[in-house]
C-alpha positions in Angstrom: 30.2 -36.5 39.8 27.0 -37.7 38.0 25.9 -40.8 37.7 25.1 -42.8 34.3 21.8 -42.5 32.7 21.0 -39.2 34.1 20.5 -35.8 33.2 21.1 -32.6 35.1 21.3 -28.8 34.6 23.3 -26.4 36.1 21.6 -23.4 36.2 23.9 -19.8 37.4 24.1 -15.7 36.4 26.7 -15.0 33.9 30.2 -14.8 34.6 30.0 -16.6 38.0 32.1 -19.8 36.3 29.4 -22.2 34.6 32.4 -22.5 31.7 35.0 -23.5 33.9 32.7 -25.9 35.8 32.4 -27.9 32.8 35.7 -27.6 31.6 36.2 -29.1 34.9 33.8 -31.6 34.9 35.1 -32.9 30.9 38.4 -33.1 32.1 37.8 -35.1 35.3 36.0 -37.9 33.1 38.9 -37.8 30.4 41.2 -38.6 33.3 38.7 -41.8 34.3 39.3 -42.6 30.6 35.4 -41.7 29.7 33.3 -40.7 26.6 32.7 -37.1 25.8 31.0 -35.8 23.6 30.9 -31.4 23.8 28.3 -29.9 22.4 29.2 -25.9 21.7 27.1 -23.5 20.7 28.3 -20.4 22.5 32.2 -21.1 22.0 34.7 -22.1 19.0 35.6 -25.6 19.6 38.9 -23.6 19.3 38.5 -21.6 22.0 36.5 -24.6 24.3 39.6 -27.0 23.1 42.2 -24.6 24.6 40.6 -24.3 27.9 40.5 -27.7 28.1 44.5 -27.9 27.5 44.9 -25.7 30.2 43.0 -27.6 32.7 45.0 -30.8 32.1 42.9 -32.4 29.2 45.2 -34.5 26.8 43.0 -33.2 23.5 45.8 -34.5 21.8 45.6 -38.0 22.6 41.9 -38.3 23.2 40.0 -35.7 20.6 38.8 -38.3 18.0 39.1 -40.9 20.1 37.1 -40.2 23.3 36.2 -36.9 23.0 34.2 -35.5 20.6 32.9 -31.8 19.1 29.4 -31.1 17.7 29.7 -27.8 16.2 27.1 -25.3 16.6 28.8 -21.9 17.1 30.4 -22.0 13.5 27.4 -21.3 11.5 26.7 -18.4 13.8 29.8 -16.3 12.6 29.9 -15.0 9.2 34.0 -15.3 9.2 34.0 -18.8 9.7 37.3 -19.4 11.6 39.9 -22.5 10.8 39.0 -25.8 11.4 40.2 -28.0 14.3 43.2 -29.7 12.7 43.4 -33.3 12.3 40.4 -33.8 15.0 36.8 -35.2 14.1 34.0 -33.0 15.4 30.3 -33.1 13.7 29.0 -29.7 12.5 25.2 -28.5 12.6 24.2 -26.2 9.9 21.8 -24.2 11.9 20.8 -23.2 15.4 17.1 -23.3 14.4 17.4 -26.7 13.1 17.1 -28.6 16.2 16.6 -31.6 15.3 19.9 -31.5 13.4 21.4 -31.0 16.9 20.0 -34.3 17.9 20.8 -36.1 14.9 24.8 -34.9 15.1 24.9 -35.7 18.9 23.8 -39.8 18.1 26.4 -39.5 15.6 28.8 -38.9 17.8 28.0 -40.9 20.2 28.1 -44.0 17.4 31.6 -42.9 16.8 32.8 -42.9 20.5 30.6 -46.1 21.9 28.7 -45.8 24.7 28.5 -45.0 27.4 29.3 -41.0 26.9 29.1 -37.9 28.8 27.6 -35.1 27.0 28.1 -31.1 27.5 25.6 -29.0 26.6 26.9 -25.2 26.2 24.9 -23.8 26.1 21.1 -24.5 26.2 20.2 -20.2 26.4 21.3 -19.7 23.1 18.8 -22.0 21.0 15.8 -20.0 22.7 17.0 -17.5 20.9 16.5 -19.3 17.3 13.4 -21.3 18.4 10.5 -21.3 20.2 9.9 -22.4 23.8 7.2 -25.3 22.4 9.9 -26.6 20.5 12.7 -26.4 22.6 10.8 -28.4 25.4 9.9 -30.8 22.8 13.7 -31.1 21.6 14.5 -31.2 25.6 12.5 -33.8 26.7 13.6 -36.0 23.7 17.0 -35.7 24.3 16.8 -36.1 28.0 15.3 -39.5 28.2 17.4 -40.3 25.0 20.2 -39.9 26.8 19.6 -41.8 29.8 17.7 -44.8 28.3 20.5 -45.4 25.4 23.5 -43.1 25.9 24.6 -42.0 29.3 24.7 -38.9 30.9 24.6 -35.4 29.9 25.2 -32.1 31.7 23.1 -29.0 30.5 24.6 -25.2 31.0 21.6 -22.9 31.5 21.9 -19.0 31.9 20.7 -17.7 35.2 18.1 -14.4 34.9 17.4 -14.7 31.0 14.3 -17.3 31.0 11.1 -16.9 32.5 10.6 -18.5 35.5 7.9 -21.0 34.2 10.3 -22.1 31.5 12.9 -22.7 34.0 10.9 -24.8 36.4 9.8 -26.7 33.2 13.6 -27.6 32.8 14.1 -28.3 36.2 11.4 -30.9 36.4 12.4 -32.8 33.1 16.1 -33.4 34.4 17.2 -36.0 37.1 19.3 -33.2 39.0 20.2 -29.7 39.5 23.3 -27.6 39.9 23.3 -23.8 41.3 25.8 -21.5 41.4 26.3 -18.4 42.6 27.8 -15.2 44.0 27.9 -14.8 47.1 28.0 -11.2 49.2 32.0 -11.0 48.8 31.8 -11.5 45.0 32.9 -14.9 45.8 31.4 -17.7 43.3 29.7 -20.6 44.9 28.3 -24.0 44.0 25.6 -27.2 45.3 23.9 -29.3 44.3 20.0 -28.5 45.0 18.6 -31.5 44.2 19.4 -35.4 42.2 17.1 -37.8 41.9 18.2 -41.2 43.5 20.9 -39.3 45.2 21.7 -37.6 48.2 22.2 -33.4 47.5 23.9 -30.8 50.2 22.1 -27.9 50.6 25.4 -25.8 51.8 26.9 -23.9 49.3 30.6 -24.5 48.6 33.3 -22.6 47.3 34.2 -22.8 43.6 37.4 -21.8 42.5 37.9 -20.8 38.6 41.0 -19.7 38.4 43.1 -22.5 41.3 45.2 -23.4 37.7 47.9 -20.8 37.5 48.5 -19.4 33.8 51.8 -17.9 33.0 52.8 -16.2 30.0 56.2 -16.8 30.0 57.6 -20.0 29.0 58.2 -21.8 32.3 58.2 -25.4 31.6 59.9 -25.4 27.8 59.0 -29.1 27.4 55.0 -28.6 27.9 55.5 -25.2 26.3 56.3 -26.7 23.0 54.1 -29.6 23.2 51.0 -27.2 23.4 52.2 -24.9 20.4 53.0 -28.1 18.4 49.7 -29.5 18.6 48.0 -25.9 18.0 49.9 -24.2 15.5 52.0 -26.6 14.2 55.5 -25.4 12.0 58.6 -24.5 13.1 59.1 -23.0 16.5 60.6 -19.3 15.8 56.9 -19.4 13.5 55.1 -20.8 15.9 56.4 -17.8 18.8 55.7 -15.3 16.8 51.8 -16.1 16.0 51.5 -16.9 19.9 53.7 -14.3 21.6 53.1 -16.3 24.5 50.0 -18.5 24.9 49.2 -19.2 28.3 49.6 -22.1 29.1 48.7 -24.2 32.5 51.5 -24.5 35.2 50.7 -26.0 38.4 51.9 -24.2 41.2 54.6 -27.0 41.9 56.6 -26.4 38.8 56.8 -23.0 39.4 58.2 -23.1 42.7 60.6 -25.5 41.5 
């Protein structure tokens, strides 16, 4: 969707799907065998790694390989919760050291190889744990990082939380941005407003977070086990009974069939 060397944000109110978008958006360049490297800071790469299952990401083949965490929601919790097994993520220590958040996203781009495409979710929270001087500062330098040495990189910005001036200041150090919204019918809505060197639509089209059915009954027994396998592990009357019943994506297909 983006092109290399570029930067965008996509800017929307809560809860009208900026997760899903780039769950979407990982997923799409795992399947074109690309570079990703996730940067969470409002999720447990545990959580962000199981959406990413149920879209159709393989994090089994490609976590460690392709894909990459940089850990910033850990530190926040004071019941740190298990580690990702057998995966390679980078943790930060801090959300107010910023420049540690740099530091671990070059390191994980060393580790994949470039070119990579970098999440960013999401940028609201470190405003919260630093000051709007710095975070331009820290924006800016990882913006033209990114697109002079490491590829592309998508930012997730909360809609309705910022002041205006610090969201035009965003908006003019990126290449692009993404809006979404609701629209009169509840309905959730995308476009892109603007991309440098690109052509943008100014129509808004329909975004659909939930066109991936989820089932909580073990339809396909095959893909069933394959998911609790690589998240629990053990045997499977153990694995059942920590689950219940994961959900677990199903395309629409297989249950018809």
């Amino acid at each position: 969707m983006f092109p290399s060397d570029s930067s965008a944000l996509l800017l929307g109110p809560p809860g009208v799907g900026k997760f899903e978008f780039s769950v979407e958006y990982v997923v799409g360049a795992m399947e074109n065998k690309g570079r990703v490297v996730f940067v969470a800071v409002d999720m447990h790469p545990l959580e962000i790694r199981r959406w990413i299952m149920r879209y159709g990401g393989d994090m089994q083949e490609k976590e460690g390989k392709s894909f990459i965490f940089v850990d910033c929601y850990s530190p926040t919790v004071e019941d740190v919760q298990e580690v990702i097994p057998n995966a390679k993520s980078l943790r930060v220590n801090s959300l107010s050291n910023i420049e540690s958040i740099g530091m671990n996203i070059s390191k994980a781009v060393e580790r994949l190889g470039r070119p990579v495409r970098i999440v960013f979710y999401t940028l609201s929270t470190l405003f919260l744990y630093n000051s709007s001087q710095a975070m331009a500062k820290f924006f800016q330098t990882i913006s033209s990082r990114v697109r002079t040495e490491f590829g592309s990189i998508l930012y997730v910005l909360q809609e309705g939380v910022h002041e205006d001036r610090t969201v035009c200041m965003l908006e003019s150090l990126v290449d692009g941005v993404v809006q979404m919204r609701f629209n009169e019918d509840l309905g959730r809505e995308w476009r892109i407003h603007h991309y440098r060197g690109g052509r943008s639509n100014p129509r808004w089209t329909e975004f659909d977070a939930n066109k991936y059915t989820l089932v909580t009954r073990v339809g396909e027994k095959r893909l069933m086990n394959r998911f609790l396998d690589y998240e629990y592990g053990g045997s499977p009357k153990r694995r059942m009974k920590e689950v219940v019943a994961e959900p677990i994506r199903v395309e629409p297909q297989a249950l018809e069939s």
